[in-house]
DOVEX-141720 format. One record per residue: z, x, y of N, C-alpha, C in turn; residue in one letter. Coordinates in steps of 0.02 Angstrom, whole numbers, padded with zeros to 5 digits, always signed. Example, Ala and Ser with C-alpha at 12.3 -4.5 7.8 and 13.67 -1.06 7.14 Angstrom:
+00390+00660-00284+00390+00615-00225+00390+00660-00165a+00354+00642-00112+00357+00684-00053+00394+00645+00002s
# end
This chain:
+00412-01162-00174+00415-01102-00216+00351-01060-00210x+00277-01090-00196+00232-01040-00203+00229-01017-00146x+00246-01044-00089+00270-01030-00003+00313-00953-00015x+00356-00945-00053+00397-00913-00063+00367-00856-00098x+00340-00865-00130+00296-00812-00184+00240-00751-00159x+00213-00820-00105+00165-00800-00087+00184-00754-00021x+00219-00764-00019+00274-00716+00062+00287-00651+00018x+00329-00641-00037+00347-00590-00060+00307-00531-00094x+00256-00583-00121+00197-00549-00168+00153-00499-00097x+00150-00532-00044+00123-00509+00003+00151-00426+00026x+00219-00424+00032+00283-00372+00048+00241-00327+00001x+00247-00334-00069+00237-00291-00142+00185-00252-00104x+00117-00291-00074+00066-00250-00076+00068-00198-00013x+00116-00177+00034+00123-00133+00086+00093-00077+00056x+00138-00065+00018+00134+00006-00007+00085+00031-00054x+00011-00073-00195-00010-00117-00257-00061-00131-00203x-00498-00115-00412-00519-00078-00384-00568-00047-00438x-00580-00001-00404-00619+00060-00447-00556+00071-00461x-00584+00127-00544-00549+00165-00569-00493+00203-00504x-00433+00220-00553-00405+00272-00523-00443+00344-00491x-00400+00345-00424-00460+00403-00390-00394+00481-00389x-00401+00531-00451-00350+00569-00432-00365+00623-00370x-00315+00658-00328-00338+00712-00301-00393+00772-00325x-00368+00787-00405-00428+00834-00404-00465+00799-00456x-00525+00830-00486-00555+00809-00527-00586+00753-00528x-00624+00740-00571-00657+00670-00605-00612+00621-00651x-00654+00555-00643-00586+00499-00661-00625+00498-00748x-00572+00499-00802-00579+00509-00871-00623+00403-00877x-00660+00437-00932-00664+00365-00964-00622+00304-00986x-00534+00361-01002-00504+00306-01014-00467+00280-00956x-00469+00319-00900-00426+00274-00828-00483+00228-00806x-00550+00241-00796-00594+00183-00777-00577+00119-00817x-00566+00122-00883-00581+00055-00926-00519+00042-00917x-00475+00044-00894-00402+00044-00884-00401-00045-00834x-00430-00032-00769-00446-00057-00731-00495-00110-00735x-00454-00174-00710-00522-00245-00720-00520-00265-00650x-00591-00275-00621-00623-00310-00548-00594-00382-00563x-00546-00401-00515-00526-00454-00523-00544-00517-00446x-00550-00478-00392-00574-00529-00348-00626-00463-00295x-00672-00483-00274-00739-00440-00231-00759-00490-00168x-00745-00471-00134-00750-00502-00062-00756-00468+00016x-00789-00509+00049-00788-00463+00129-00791-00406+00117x-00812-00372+00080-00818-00291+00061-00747-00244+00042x-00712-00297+00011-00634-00268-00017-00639-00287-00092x-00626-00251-00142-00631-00254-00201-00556-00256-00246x-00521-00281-00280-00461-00290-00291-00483-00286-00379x-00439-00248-00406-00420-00218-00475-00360-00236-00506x-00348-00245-00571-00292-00241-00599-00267-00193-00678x-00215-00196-00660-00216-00157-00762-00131-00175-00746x-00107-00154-00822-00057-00175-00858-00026-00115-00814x+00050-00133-00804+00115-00079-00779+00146-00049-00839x+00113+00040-00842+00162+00070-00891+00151+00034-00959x+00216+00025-00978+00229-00023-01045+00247-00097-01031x+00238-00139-00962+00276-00185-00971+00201-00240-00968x+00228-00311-00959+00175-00367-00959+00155-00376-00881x+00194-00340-00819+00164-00347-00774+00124-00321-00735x+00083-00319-00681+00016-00303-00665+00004-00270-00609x-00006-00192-00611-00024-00166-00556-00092-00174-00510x-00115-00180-00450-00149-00199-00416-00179-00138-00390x-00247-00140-00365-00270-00087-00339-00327-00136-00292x-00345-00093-00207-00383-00129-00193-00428-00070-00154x-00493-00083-00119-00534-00031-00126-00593-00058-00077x-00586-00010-00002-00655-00050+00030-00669+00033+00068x-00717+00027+00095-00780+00075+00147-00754+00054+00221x-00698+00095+00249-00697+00091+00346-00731+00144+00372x-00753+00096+00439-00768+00169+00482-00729+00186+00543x-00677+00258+00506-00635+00281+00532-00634+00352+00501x-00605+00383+00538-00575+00431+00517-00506+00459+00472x-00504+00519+00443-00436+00517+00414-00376+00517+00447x-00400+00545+00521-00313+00551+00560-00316+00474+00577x-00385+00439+00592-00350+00371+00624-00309+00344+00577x-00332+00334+00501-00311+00303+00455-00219+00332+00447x-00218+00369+00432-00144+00421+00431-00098+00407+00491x-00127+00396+00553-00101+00394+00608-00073+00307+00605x-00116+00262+00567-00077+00202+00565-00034+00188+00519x-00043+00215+00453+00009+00224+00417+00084+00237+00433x+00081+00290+00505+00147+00325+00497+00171+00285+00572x+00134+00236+00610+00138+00175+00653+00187+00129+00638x+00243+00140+00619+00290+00098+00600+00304+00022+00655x+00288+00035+00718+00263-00013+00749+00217-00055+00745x+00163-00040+00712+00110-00084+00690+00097-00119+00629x+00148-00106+00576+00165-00123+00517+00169-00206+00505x+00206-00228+00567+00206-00300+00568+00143-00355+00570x+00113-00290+00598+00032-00333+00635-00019-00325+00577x-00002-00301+00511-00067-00286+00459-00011-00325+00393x+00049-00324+00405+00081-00358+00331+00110-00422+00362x+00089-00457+00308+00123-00539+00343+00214-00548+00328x+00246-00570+00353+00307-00591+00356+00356-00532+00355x+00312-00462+00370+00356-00419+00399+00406-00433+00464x+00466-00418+00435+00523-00426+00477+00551-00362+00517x+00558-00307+00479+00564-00234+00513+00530-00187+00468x+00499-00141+00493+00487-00085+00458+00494-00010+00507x+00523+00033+00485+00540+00089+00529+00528+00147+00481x+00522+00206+00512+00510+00269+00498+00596+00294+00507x+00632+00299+00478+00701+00312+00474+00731+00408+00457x+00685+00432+00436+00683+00502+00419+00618+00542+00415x+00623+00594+00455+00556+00635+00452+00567+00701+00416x+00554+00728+00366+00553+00790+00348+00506+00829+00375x+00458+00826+00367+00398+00860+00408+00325+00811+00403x+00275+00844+00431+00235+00784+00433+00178+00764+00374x+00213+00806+00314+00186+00795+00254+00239+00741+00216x+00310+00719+00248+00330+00679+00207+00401+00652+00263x+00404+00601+00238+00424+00542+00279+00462+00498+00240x+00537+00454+00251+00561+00408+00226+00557+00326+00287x+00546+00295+00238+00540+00227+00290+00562+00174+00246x+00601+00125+00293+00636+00066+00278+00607+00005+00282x+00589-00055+00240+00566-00117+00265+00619-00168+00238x+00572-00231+00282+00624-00282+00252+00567-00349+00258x+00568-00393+00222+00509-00440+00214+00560-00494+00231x+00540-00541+00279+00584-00628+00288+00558-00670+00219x+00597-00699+00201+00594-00755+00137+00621-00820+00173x+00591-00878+00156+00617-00945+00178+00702-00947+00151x+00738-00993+00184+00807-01002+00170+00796-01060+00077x+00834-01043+00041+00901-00990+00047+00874-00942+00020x+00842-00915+00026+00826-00844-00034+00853-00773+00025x+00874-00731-00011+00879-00661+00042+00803-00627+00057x+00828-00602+00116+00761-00551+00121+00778-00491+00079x+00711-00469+00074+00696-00426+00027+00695-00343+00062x+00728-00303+00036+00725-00221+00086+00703-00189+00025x+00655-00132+00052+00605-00071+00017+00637-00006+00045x+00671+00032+00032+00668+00086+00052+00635+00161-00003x+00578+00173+00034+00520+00228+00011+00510+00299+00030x+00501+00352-00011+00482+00411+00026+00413+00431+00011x+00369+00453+00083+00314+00451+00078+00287+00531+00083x+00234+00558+00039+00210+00587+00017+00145+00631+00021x+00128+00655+00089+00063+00653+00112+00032+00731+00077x-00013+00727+00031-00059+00789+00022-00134+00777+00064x-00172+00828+00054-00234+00839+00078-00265+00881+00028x-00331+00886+00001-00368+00908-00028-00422+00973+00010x-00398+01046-00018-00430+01082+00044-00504+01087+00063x-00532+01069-00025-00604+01067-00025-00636+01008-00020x-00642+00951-00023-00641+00882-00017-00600+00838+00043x-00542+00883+00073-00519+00846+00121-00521+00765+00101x-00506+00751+00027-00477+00691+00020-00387+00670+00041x-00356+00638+00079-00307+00626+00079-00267+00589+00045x-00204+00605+00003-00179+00554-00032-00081+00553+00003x-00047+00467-00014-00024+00470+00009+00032+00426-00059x+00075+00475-00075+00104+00450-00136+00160+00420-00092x+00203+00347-00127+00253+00321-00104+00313+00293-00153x+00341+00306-00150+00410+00307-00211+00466+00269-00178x+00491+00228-00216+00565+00208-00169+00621+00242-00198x+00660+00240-00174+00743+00274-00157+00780+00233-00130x+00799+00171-00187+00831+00117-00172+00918+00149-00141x+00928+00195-00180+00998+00221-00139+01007+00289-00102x+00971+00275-00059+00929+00313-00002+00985+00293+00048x+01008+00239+00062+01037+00199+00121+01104+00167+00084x+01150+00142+00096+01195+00099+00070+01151+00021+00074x+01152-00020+00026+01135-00057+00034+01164-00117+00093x+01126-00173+00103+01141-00220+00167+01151-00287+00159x+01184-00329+00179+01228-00377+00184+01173-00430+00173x+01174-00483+00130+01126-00532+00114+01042-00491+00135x+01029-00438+00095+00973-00420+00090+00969-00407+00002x+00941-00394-00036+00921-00393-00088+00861-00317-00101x+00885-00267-00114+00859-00221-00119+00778-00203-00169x+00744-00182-00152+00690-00182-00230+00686-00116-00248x+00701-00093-00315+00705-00061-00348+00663-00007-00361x+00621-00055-00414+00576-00027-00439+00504-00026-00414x+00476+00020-00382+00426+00018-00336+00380+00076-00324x+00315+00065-00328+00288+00145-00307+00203+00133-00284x+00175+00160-00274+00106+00163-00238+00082+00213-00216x+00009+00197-00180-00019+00268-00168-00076+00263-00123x-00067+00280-00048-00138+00286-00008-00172+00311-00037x-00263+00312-00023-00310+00369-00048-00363+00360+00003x-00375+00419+00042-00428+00386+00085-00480+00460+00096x-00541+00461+00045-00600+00486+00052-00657+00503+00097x-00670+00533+00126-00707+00568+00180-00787+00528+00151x-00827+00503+00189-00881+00487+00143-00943+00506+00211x-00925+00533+00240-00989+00544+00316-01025+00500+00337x-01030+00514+00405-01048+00487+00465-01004+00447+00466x-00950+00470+00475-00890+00425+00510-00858+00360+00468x-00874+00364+00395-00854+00320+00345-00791+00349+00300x-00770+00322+00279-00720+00340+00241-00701+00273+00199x-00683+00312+00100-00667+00255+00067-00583+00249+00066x-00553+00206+00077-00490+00186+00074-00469+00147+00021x-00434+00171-00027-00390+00149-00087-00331+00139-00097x-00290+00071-00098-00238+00057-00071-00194+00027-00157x-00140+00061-00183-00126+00041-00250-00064+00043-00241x-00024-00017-00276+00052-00016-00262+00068-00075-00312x+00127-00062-00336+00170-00083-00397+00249-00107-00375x+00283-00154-00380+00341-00169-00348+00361-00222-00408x+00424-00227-00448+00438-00279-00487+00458-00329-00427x+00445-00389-00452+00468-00461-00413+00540-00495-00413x+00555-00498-00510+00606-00497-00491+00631-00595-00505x+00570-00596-00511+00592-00674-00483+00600-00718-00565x+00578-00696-00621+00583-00743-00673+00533-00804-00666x+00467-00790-00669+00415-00841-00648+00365-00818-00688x+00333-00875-00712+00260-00849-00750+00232-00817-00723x+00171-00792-00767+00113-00744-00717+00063-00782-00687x+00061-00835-00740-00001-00869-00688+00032-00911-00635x+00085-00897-00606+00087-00915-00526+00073-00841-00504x+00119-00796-00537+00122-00737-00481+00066-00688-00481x+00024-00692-00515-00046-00643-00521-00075-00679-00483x-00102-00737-00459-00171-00759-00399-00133-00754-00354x-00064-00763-00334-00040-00727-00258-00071-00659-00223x-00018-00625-00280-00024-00543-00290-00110-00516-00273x-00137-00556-00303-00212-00534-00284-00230-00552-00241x-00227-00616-00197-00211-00632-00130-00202-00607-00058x-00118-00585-00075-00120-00527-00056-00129-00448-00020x-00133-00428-00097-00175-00349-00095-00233-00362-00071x-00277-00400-00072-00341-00385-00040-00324-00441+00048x-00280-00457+00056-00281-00481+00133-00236-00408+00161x-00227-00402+00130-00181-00327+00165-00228-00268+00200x-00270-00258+00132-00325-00212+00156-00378-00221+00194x-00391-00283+00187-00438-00324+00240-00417-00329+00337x-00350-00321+00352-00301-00333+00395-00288-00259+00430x-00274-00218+00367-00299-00151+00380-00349-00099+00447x-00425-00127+00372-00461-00106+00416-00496-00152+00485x-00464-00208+00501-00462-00235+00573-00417-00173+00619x-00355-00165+00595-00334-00120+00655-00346-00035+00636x-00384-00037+00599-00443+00050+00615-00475+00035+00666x-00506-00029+00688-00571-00021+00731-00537-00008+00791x-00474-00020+00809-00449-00010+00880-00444+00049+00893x-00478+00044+00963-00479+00115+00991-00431+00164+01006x-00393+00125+01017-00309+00198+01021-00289+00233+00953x-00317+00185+00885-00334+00254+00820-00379+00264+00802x-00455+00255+00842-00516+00289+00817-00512+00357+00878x-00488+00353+00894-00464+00427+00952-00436+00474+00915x-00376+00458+00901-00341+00495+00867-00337+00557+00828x-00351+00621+00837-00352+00678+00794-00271+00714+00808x-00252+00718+00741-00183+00722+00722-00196+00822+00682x-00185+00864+00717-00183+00941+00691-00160+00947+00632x-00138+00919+00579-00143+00929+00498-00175+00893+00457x-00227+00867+00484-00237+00836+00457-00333+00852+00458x-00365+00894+00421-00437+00907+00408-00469+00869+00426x-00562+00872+00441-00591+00779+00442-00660+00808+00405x
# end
């Protein structure tokens, strides 16, 4: 069962720190205190606070790469490389392009037998900041986006948000926050030290494939630096 947990909790964080970082403005006193440092490591910082109104726990995680914004953007929208930064990714595809500010994409996470795999379907959200050239990258699912699929198990309720800050000389802060119910009927104290787990191996995994050179090349024309 924590084999199992720990596979799915993993999925959640694709999409789940410091305070909240909004596009414009300064972060209020009450979104900082909002947020508790819950694990600090290898230079990835992992956050939590309460979901909305309910008892479960959104994640936020938060480190310094050196990359750029198109590299960073450019792996995001890498639907091929998705497998290689999330563990027990099974498919993930870019399934609809509206333009290159917004994007729908499909995943699906493997679960040990008997449980179903798990499918995300999300629409993604790309702004840019004209004066700050901060990028943010809102993600929402649209569970009936698709007809649903044969021994897959759809997730619902789900949402998140790239954020990746210009910080010079070739640094940039990357803020990675995402929320997904589980679903599973399990205490928290199994499923919160996964979940944190996780979100900060995700982001850590991350910025390993920034350093590769086919996306530190990368300058993508909408994208400011």
């Amino acid at each position: 069962m924590t084999k199992l947990l720990a596979i799915l909790l993993v999925f959640t964080n694709h999409f789940a720190s410091t305070p909240s970082y909004p596009l414009h403005g300064n972060n209020s006193a009450t979104t900082f205190k909002a947020w508790k440092l819950i694990k600090n490591k290898e230079g990835v910082s992992v956050y939590a606070r309460k979901y909305k109104n309910t008892n479960h726990r959104e994640l936020k995680a938060i480190a310094v790469f050196k990359a750029s914004l198109s590299s960073l953007v450019a792996i995001i929208k890498d639907d091929a490389s998705v497998p290689q930064w999330i563990n027990r990714m099974k498919l993930f595809q870019n399934i609809h392009t509206v333009s290159n500010q917004q994007w729908y994409t499909y995943a699906e996470i493997s679960l040990p037998f008997p449980y179903y795999n798990r499918d995300l379907i999300s629409l993604n959200t790309l702004k840019q900041n004209n004066d700050n050239h901060i990028v943010v990258i809102d993600i929402e699912s649209k569970p009936n986006y698709l007809p649903k699929k044969r021994k897959k198990v759809r997730m619902k309720n789900a949402e998140g948000q790239w954020r990746f800050k210009p910080l010079g000389n070739g640094k940039t802060l990357v803020s990675y926050q995402f929320y997904a119910e589980p679903n599973l009927g399990l205490p928290a104290w199994i499923i919160n030290p996964l979940a944190t787990k996780g979100v900060w191996n995700t982001l850590k995994q991350f910025r390993e494939m920034a350093k590769k050179p086919k996306y530190q090349q990368i300058k993508l024309p909408y994208i400011s630096q």
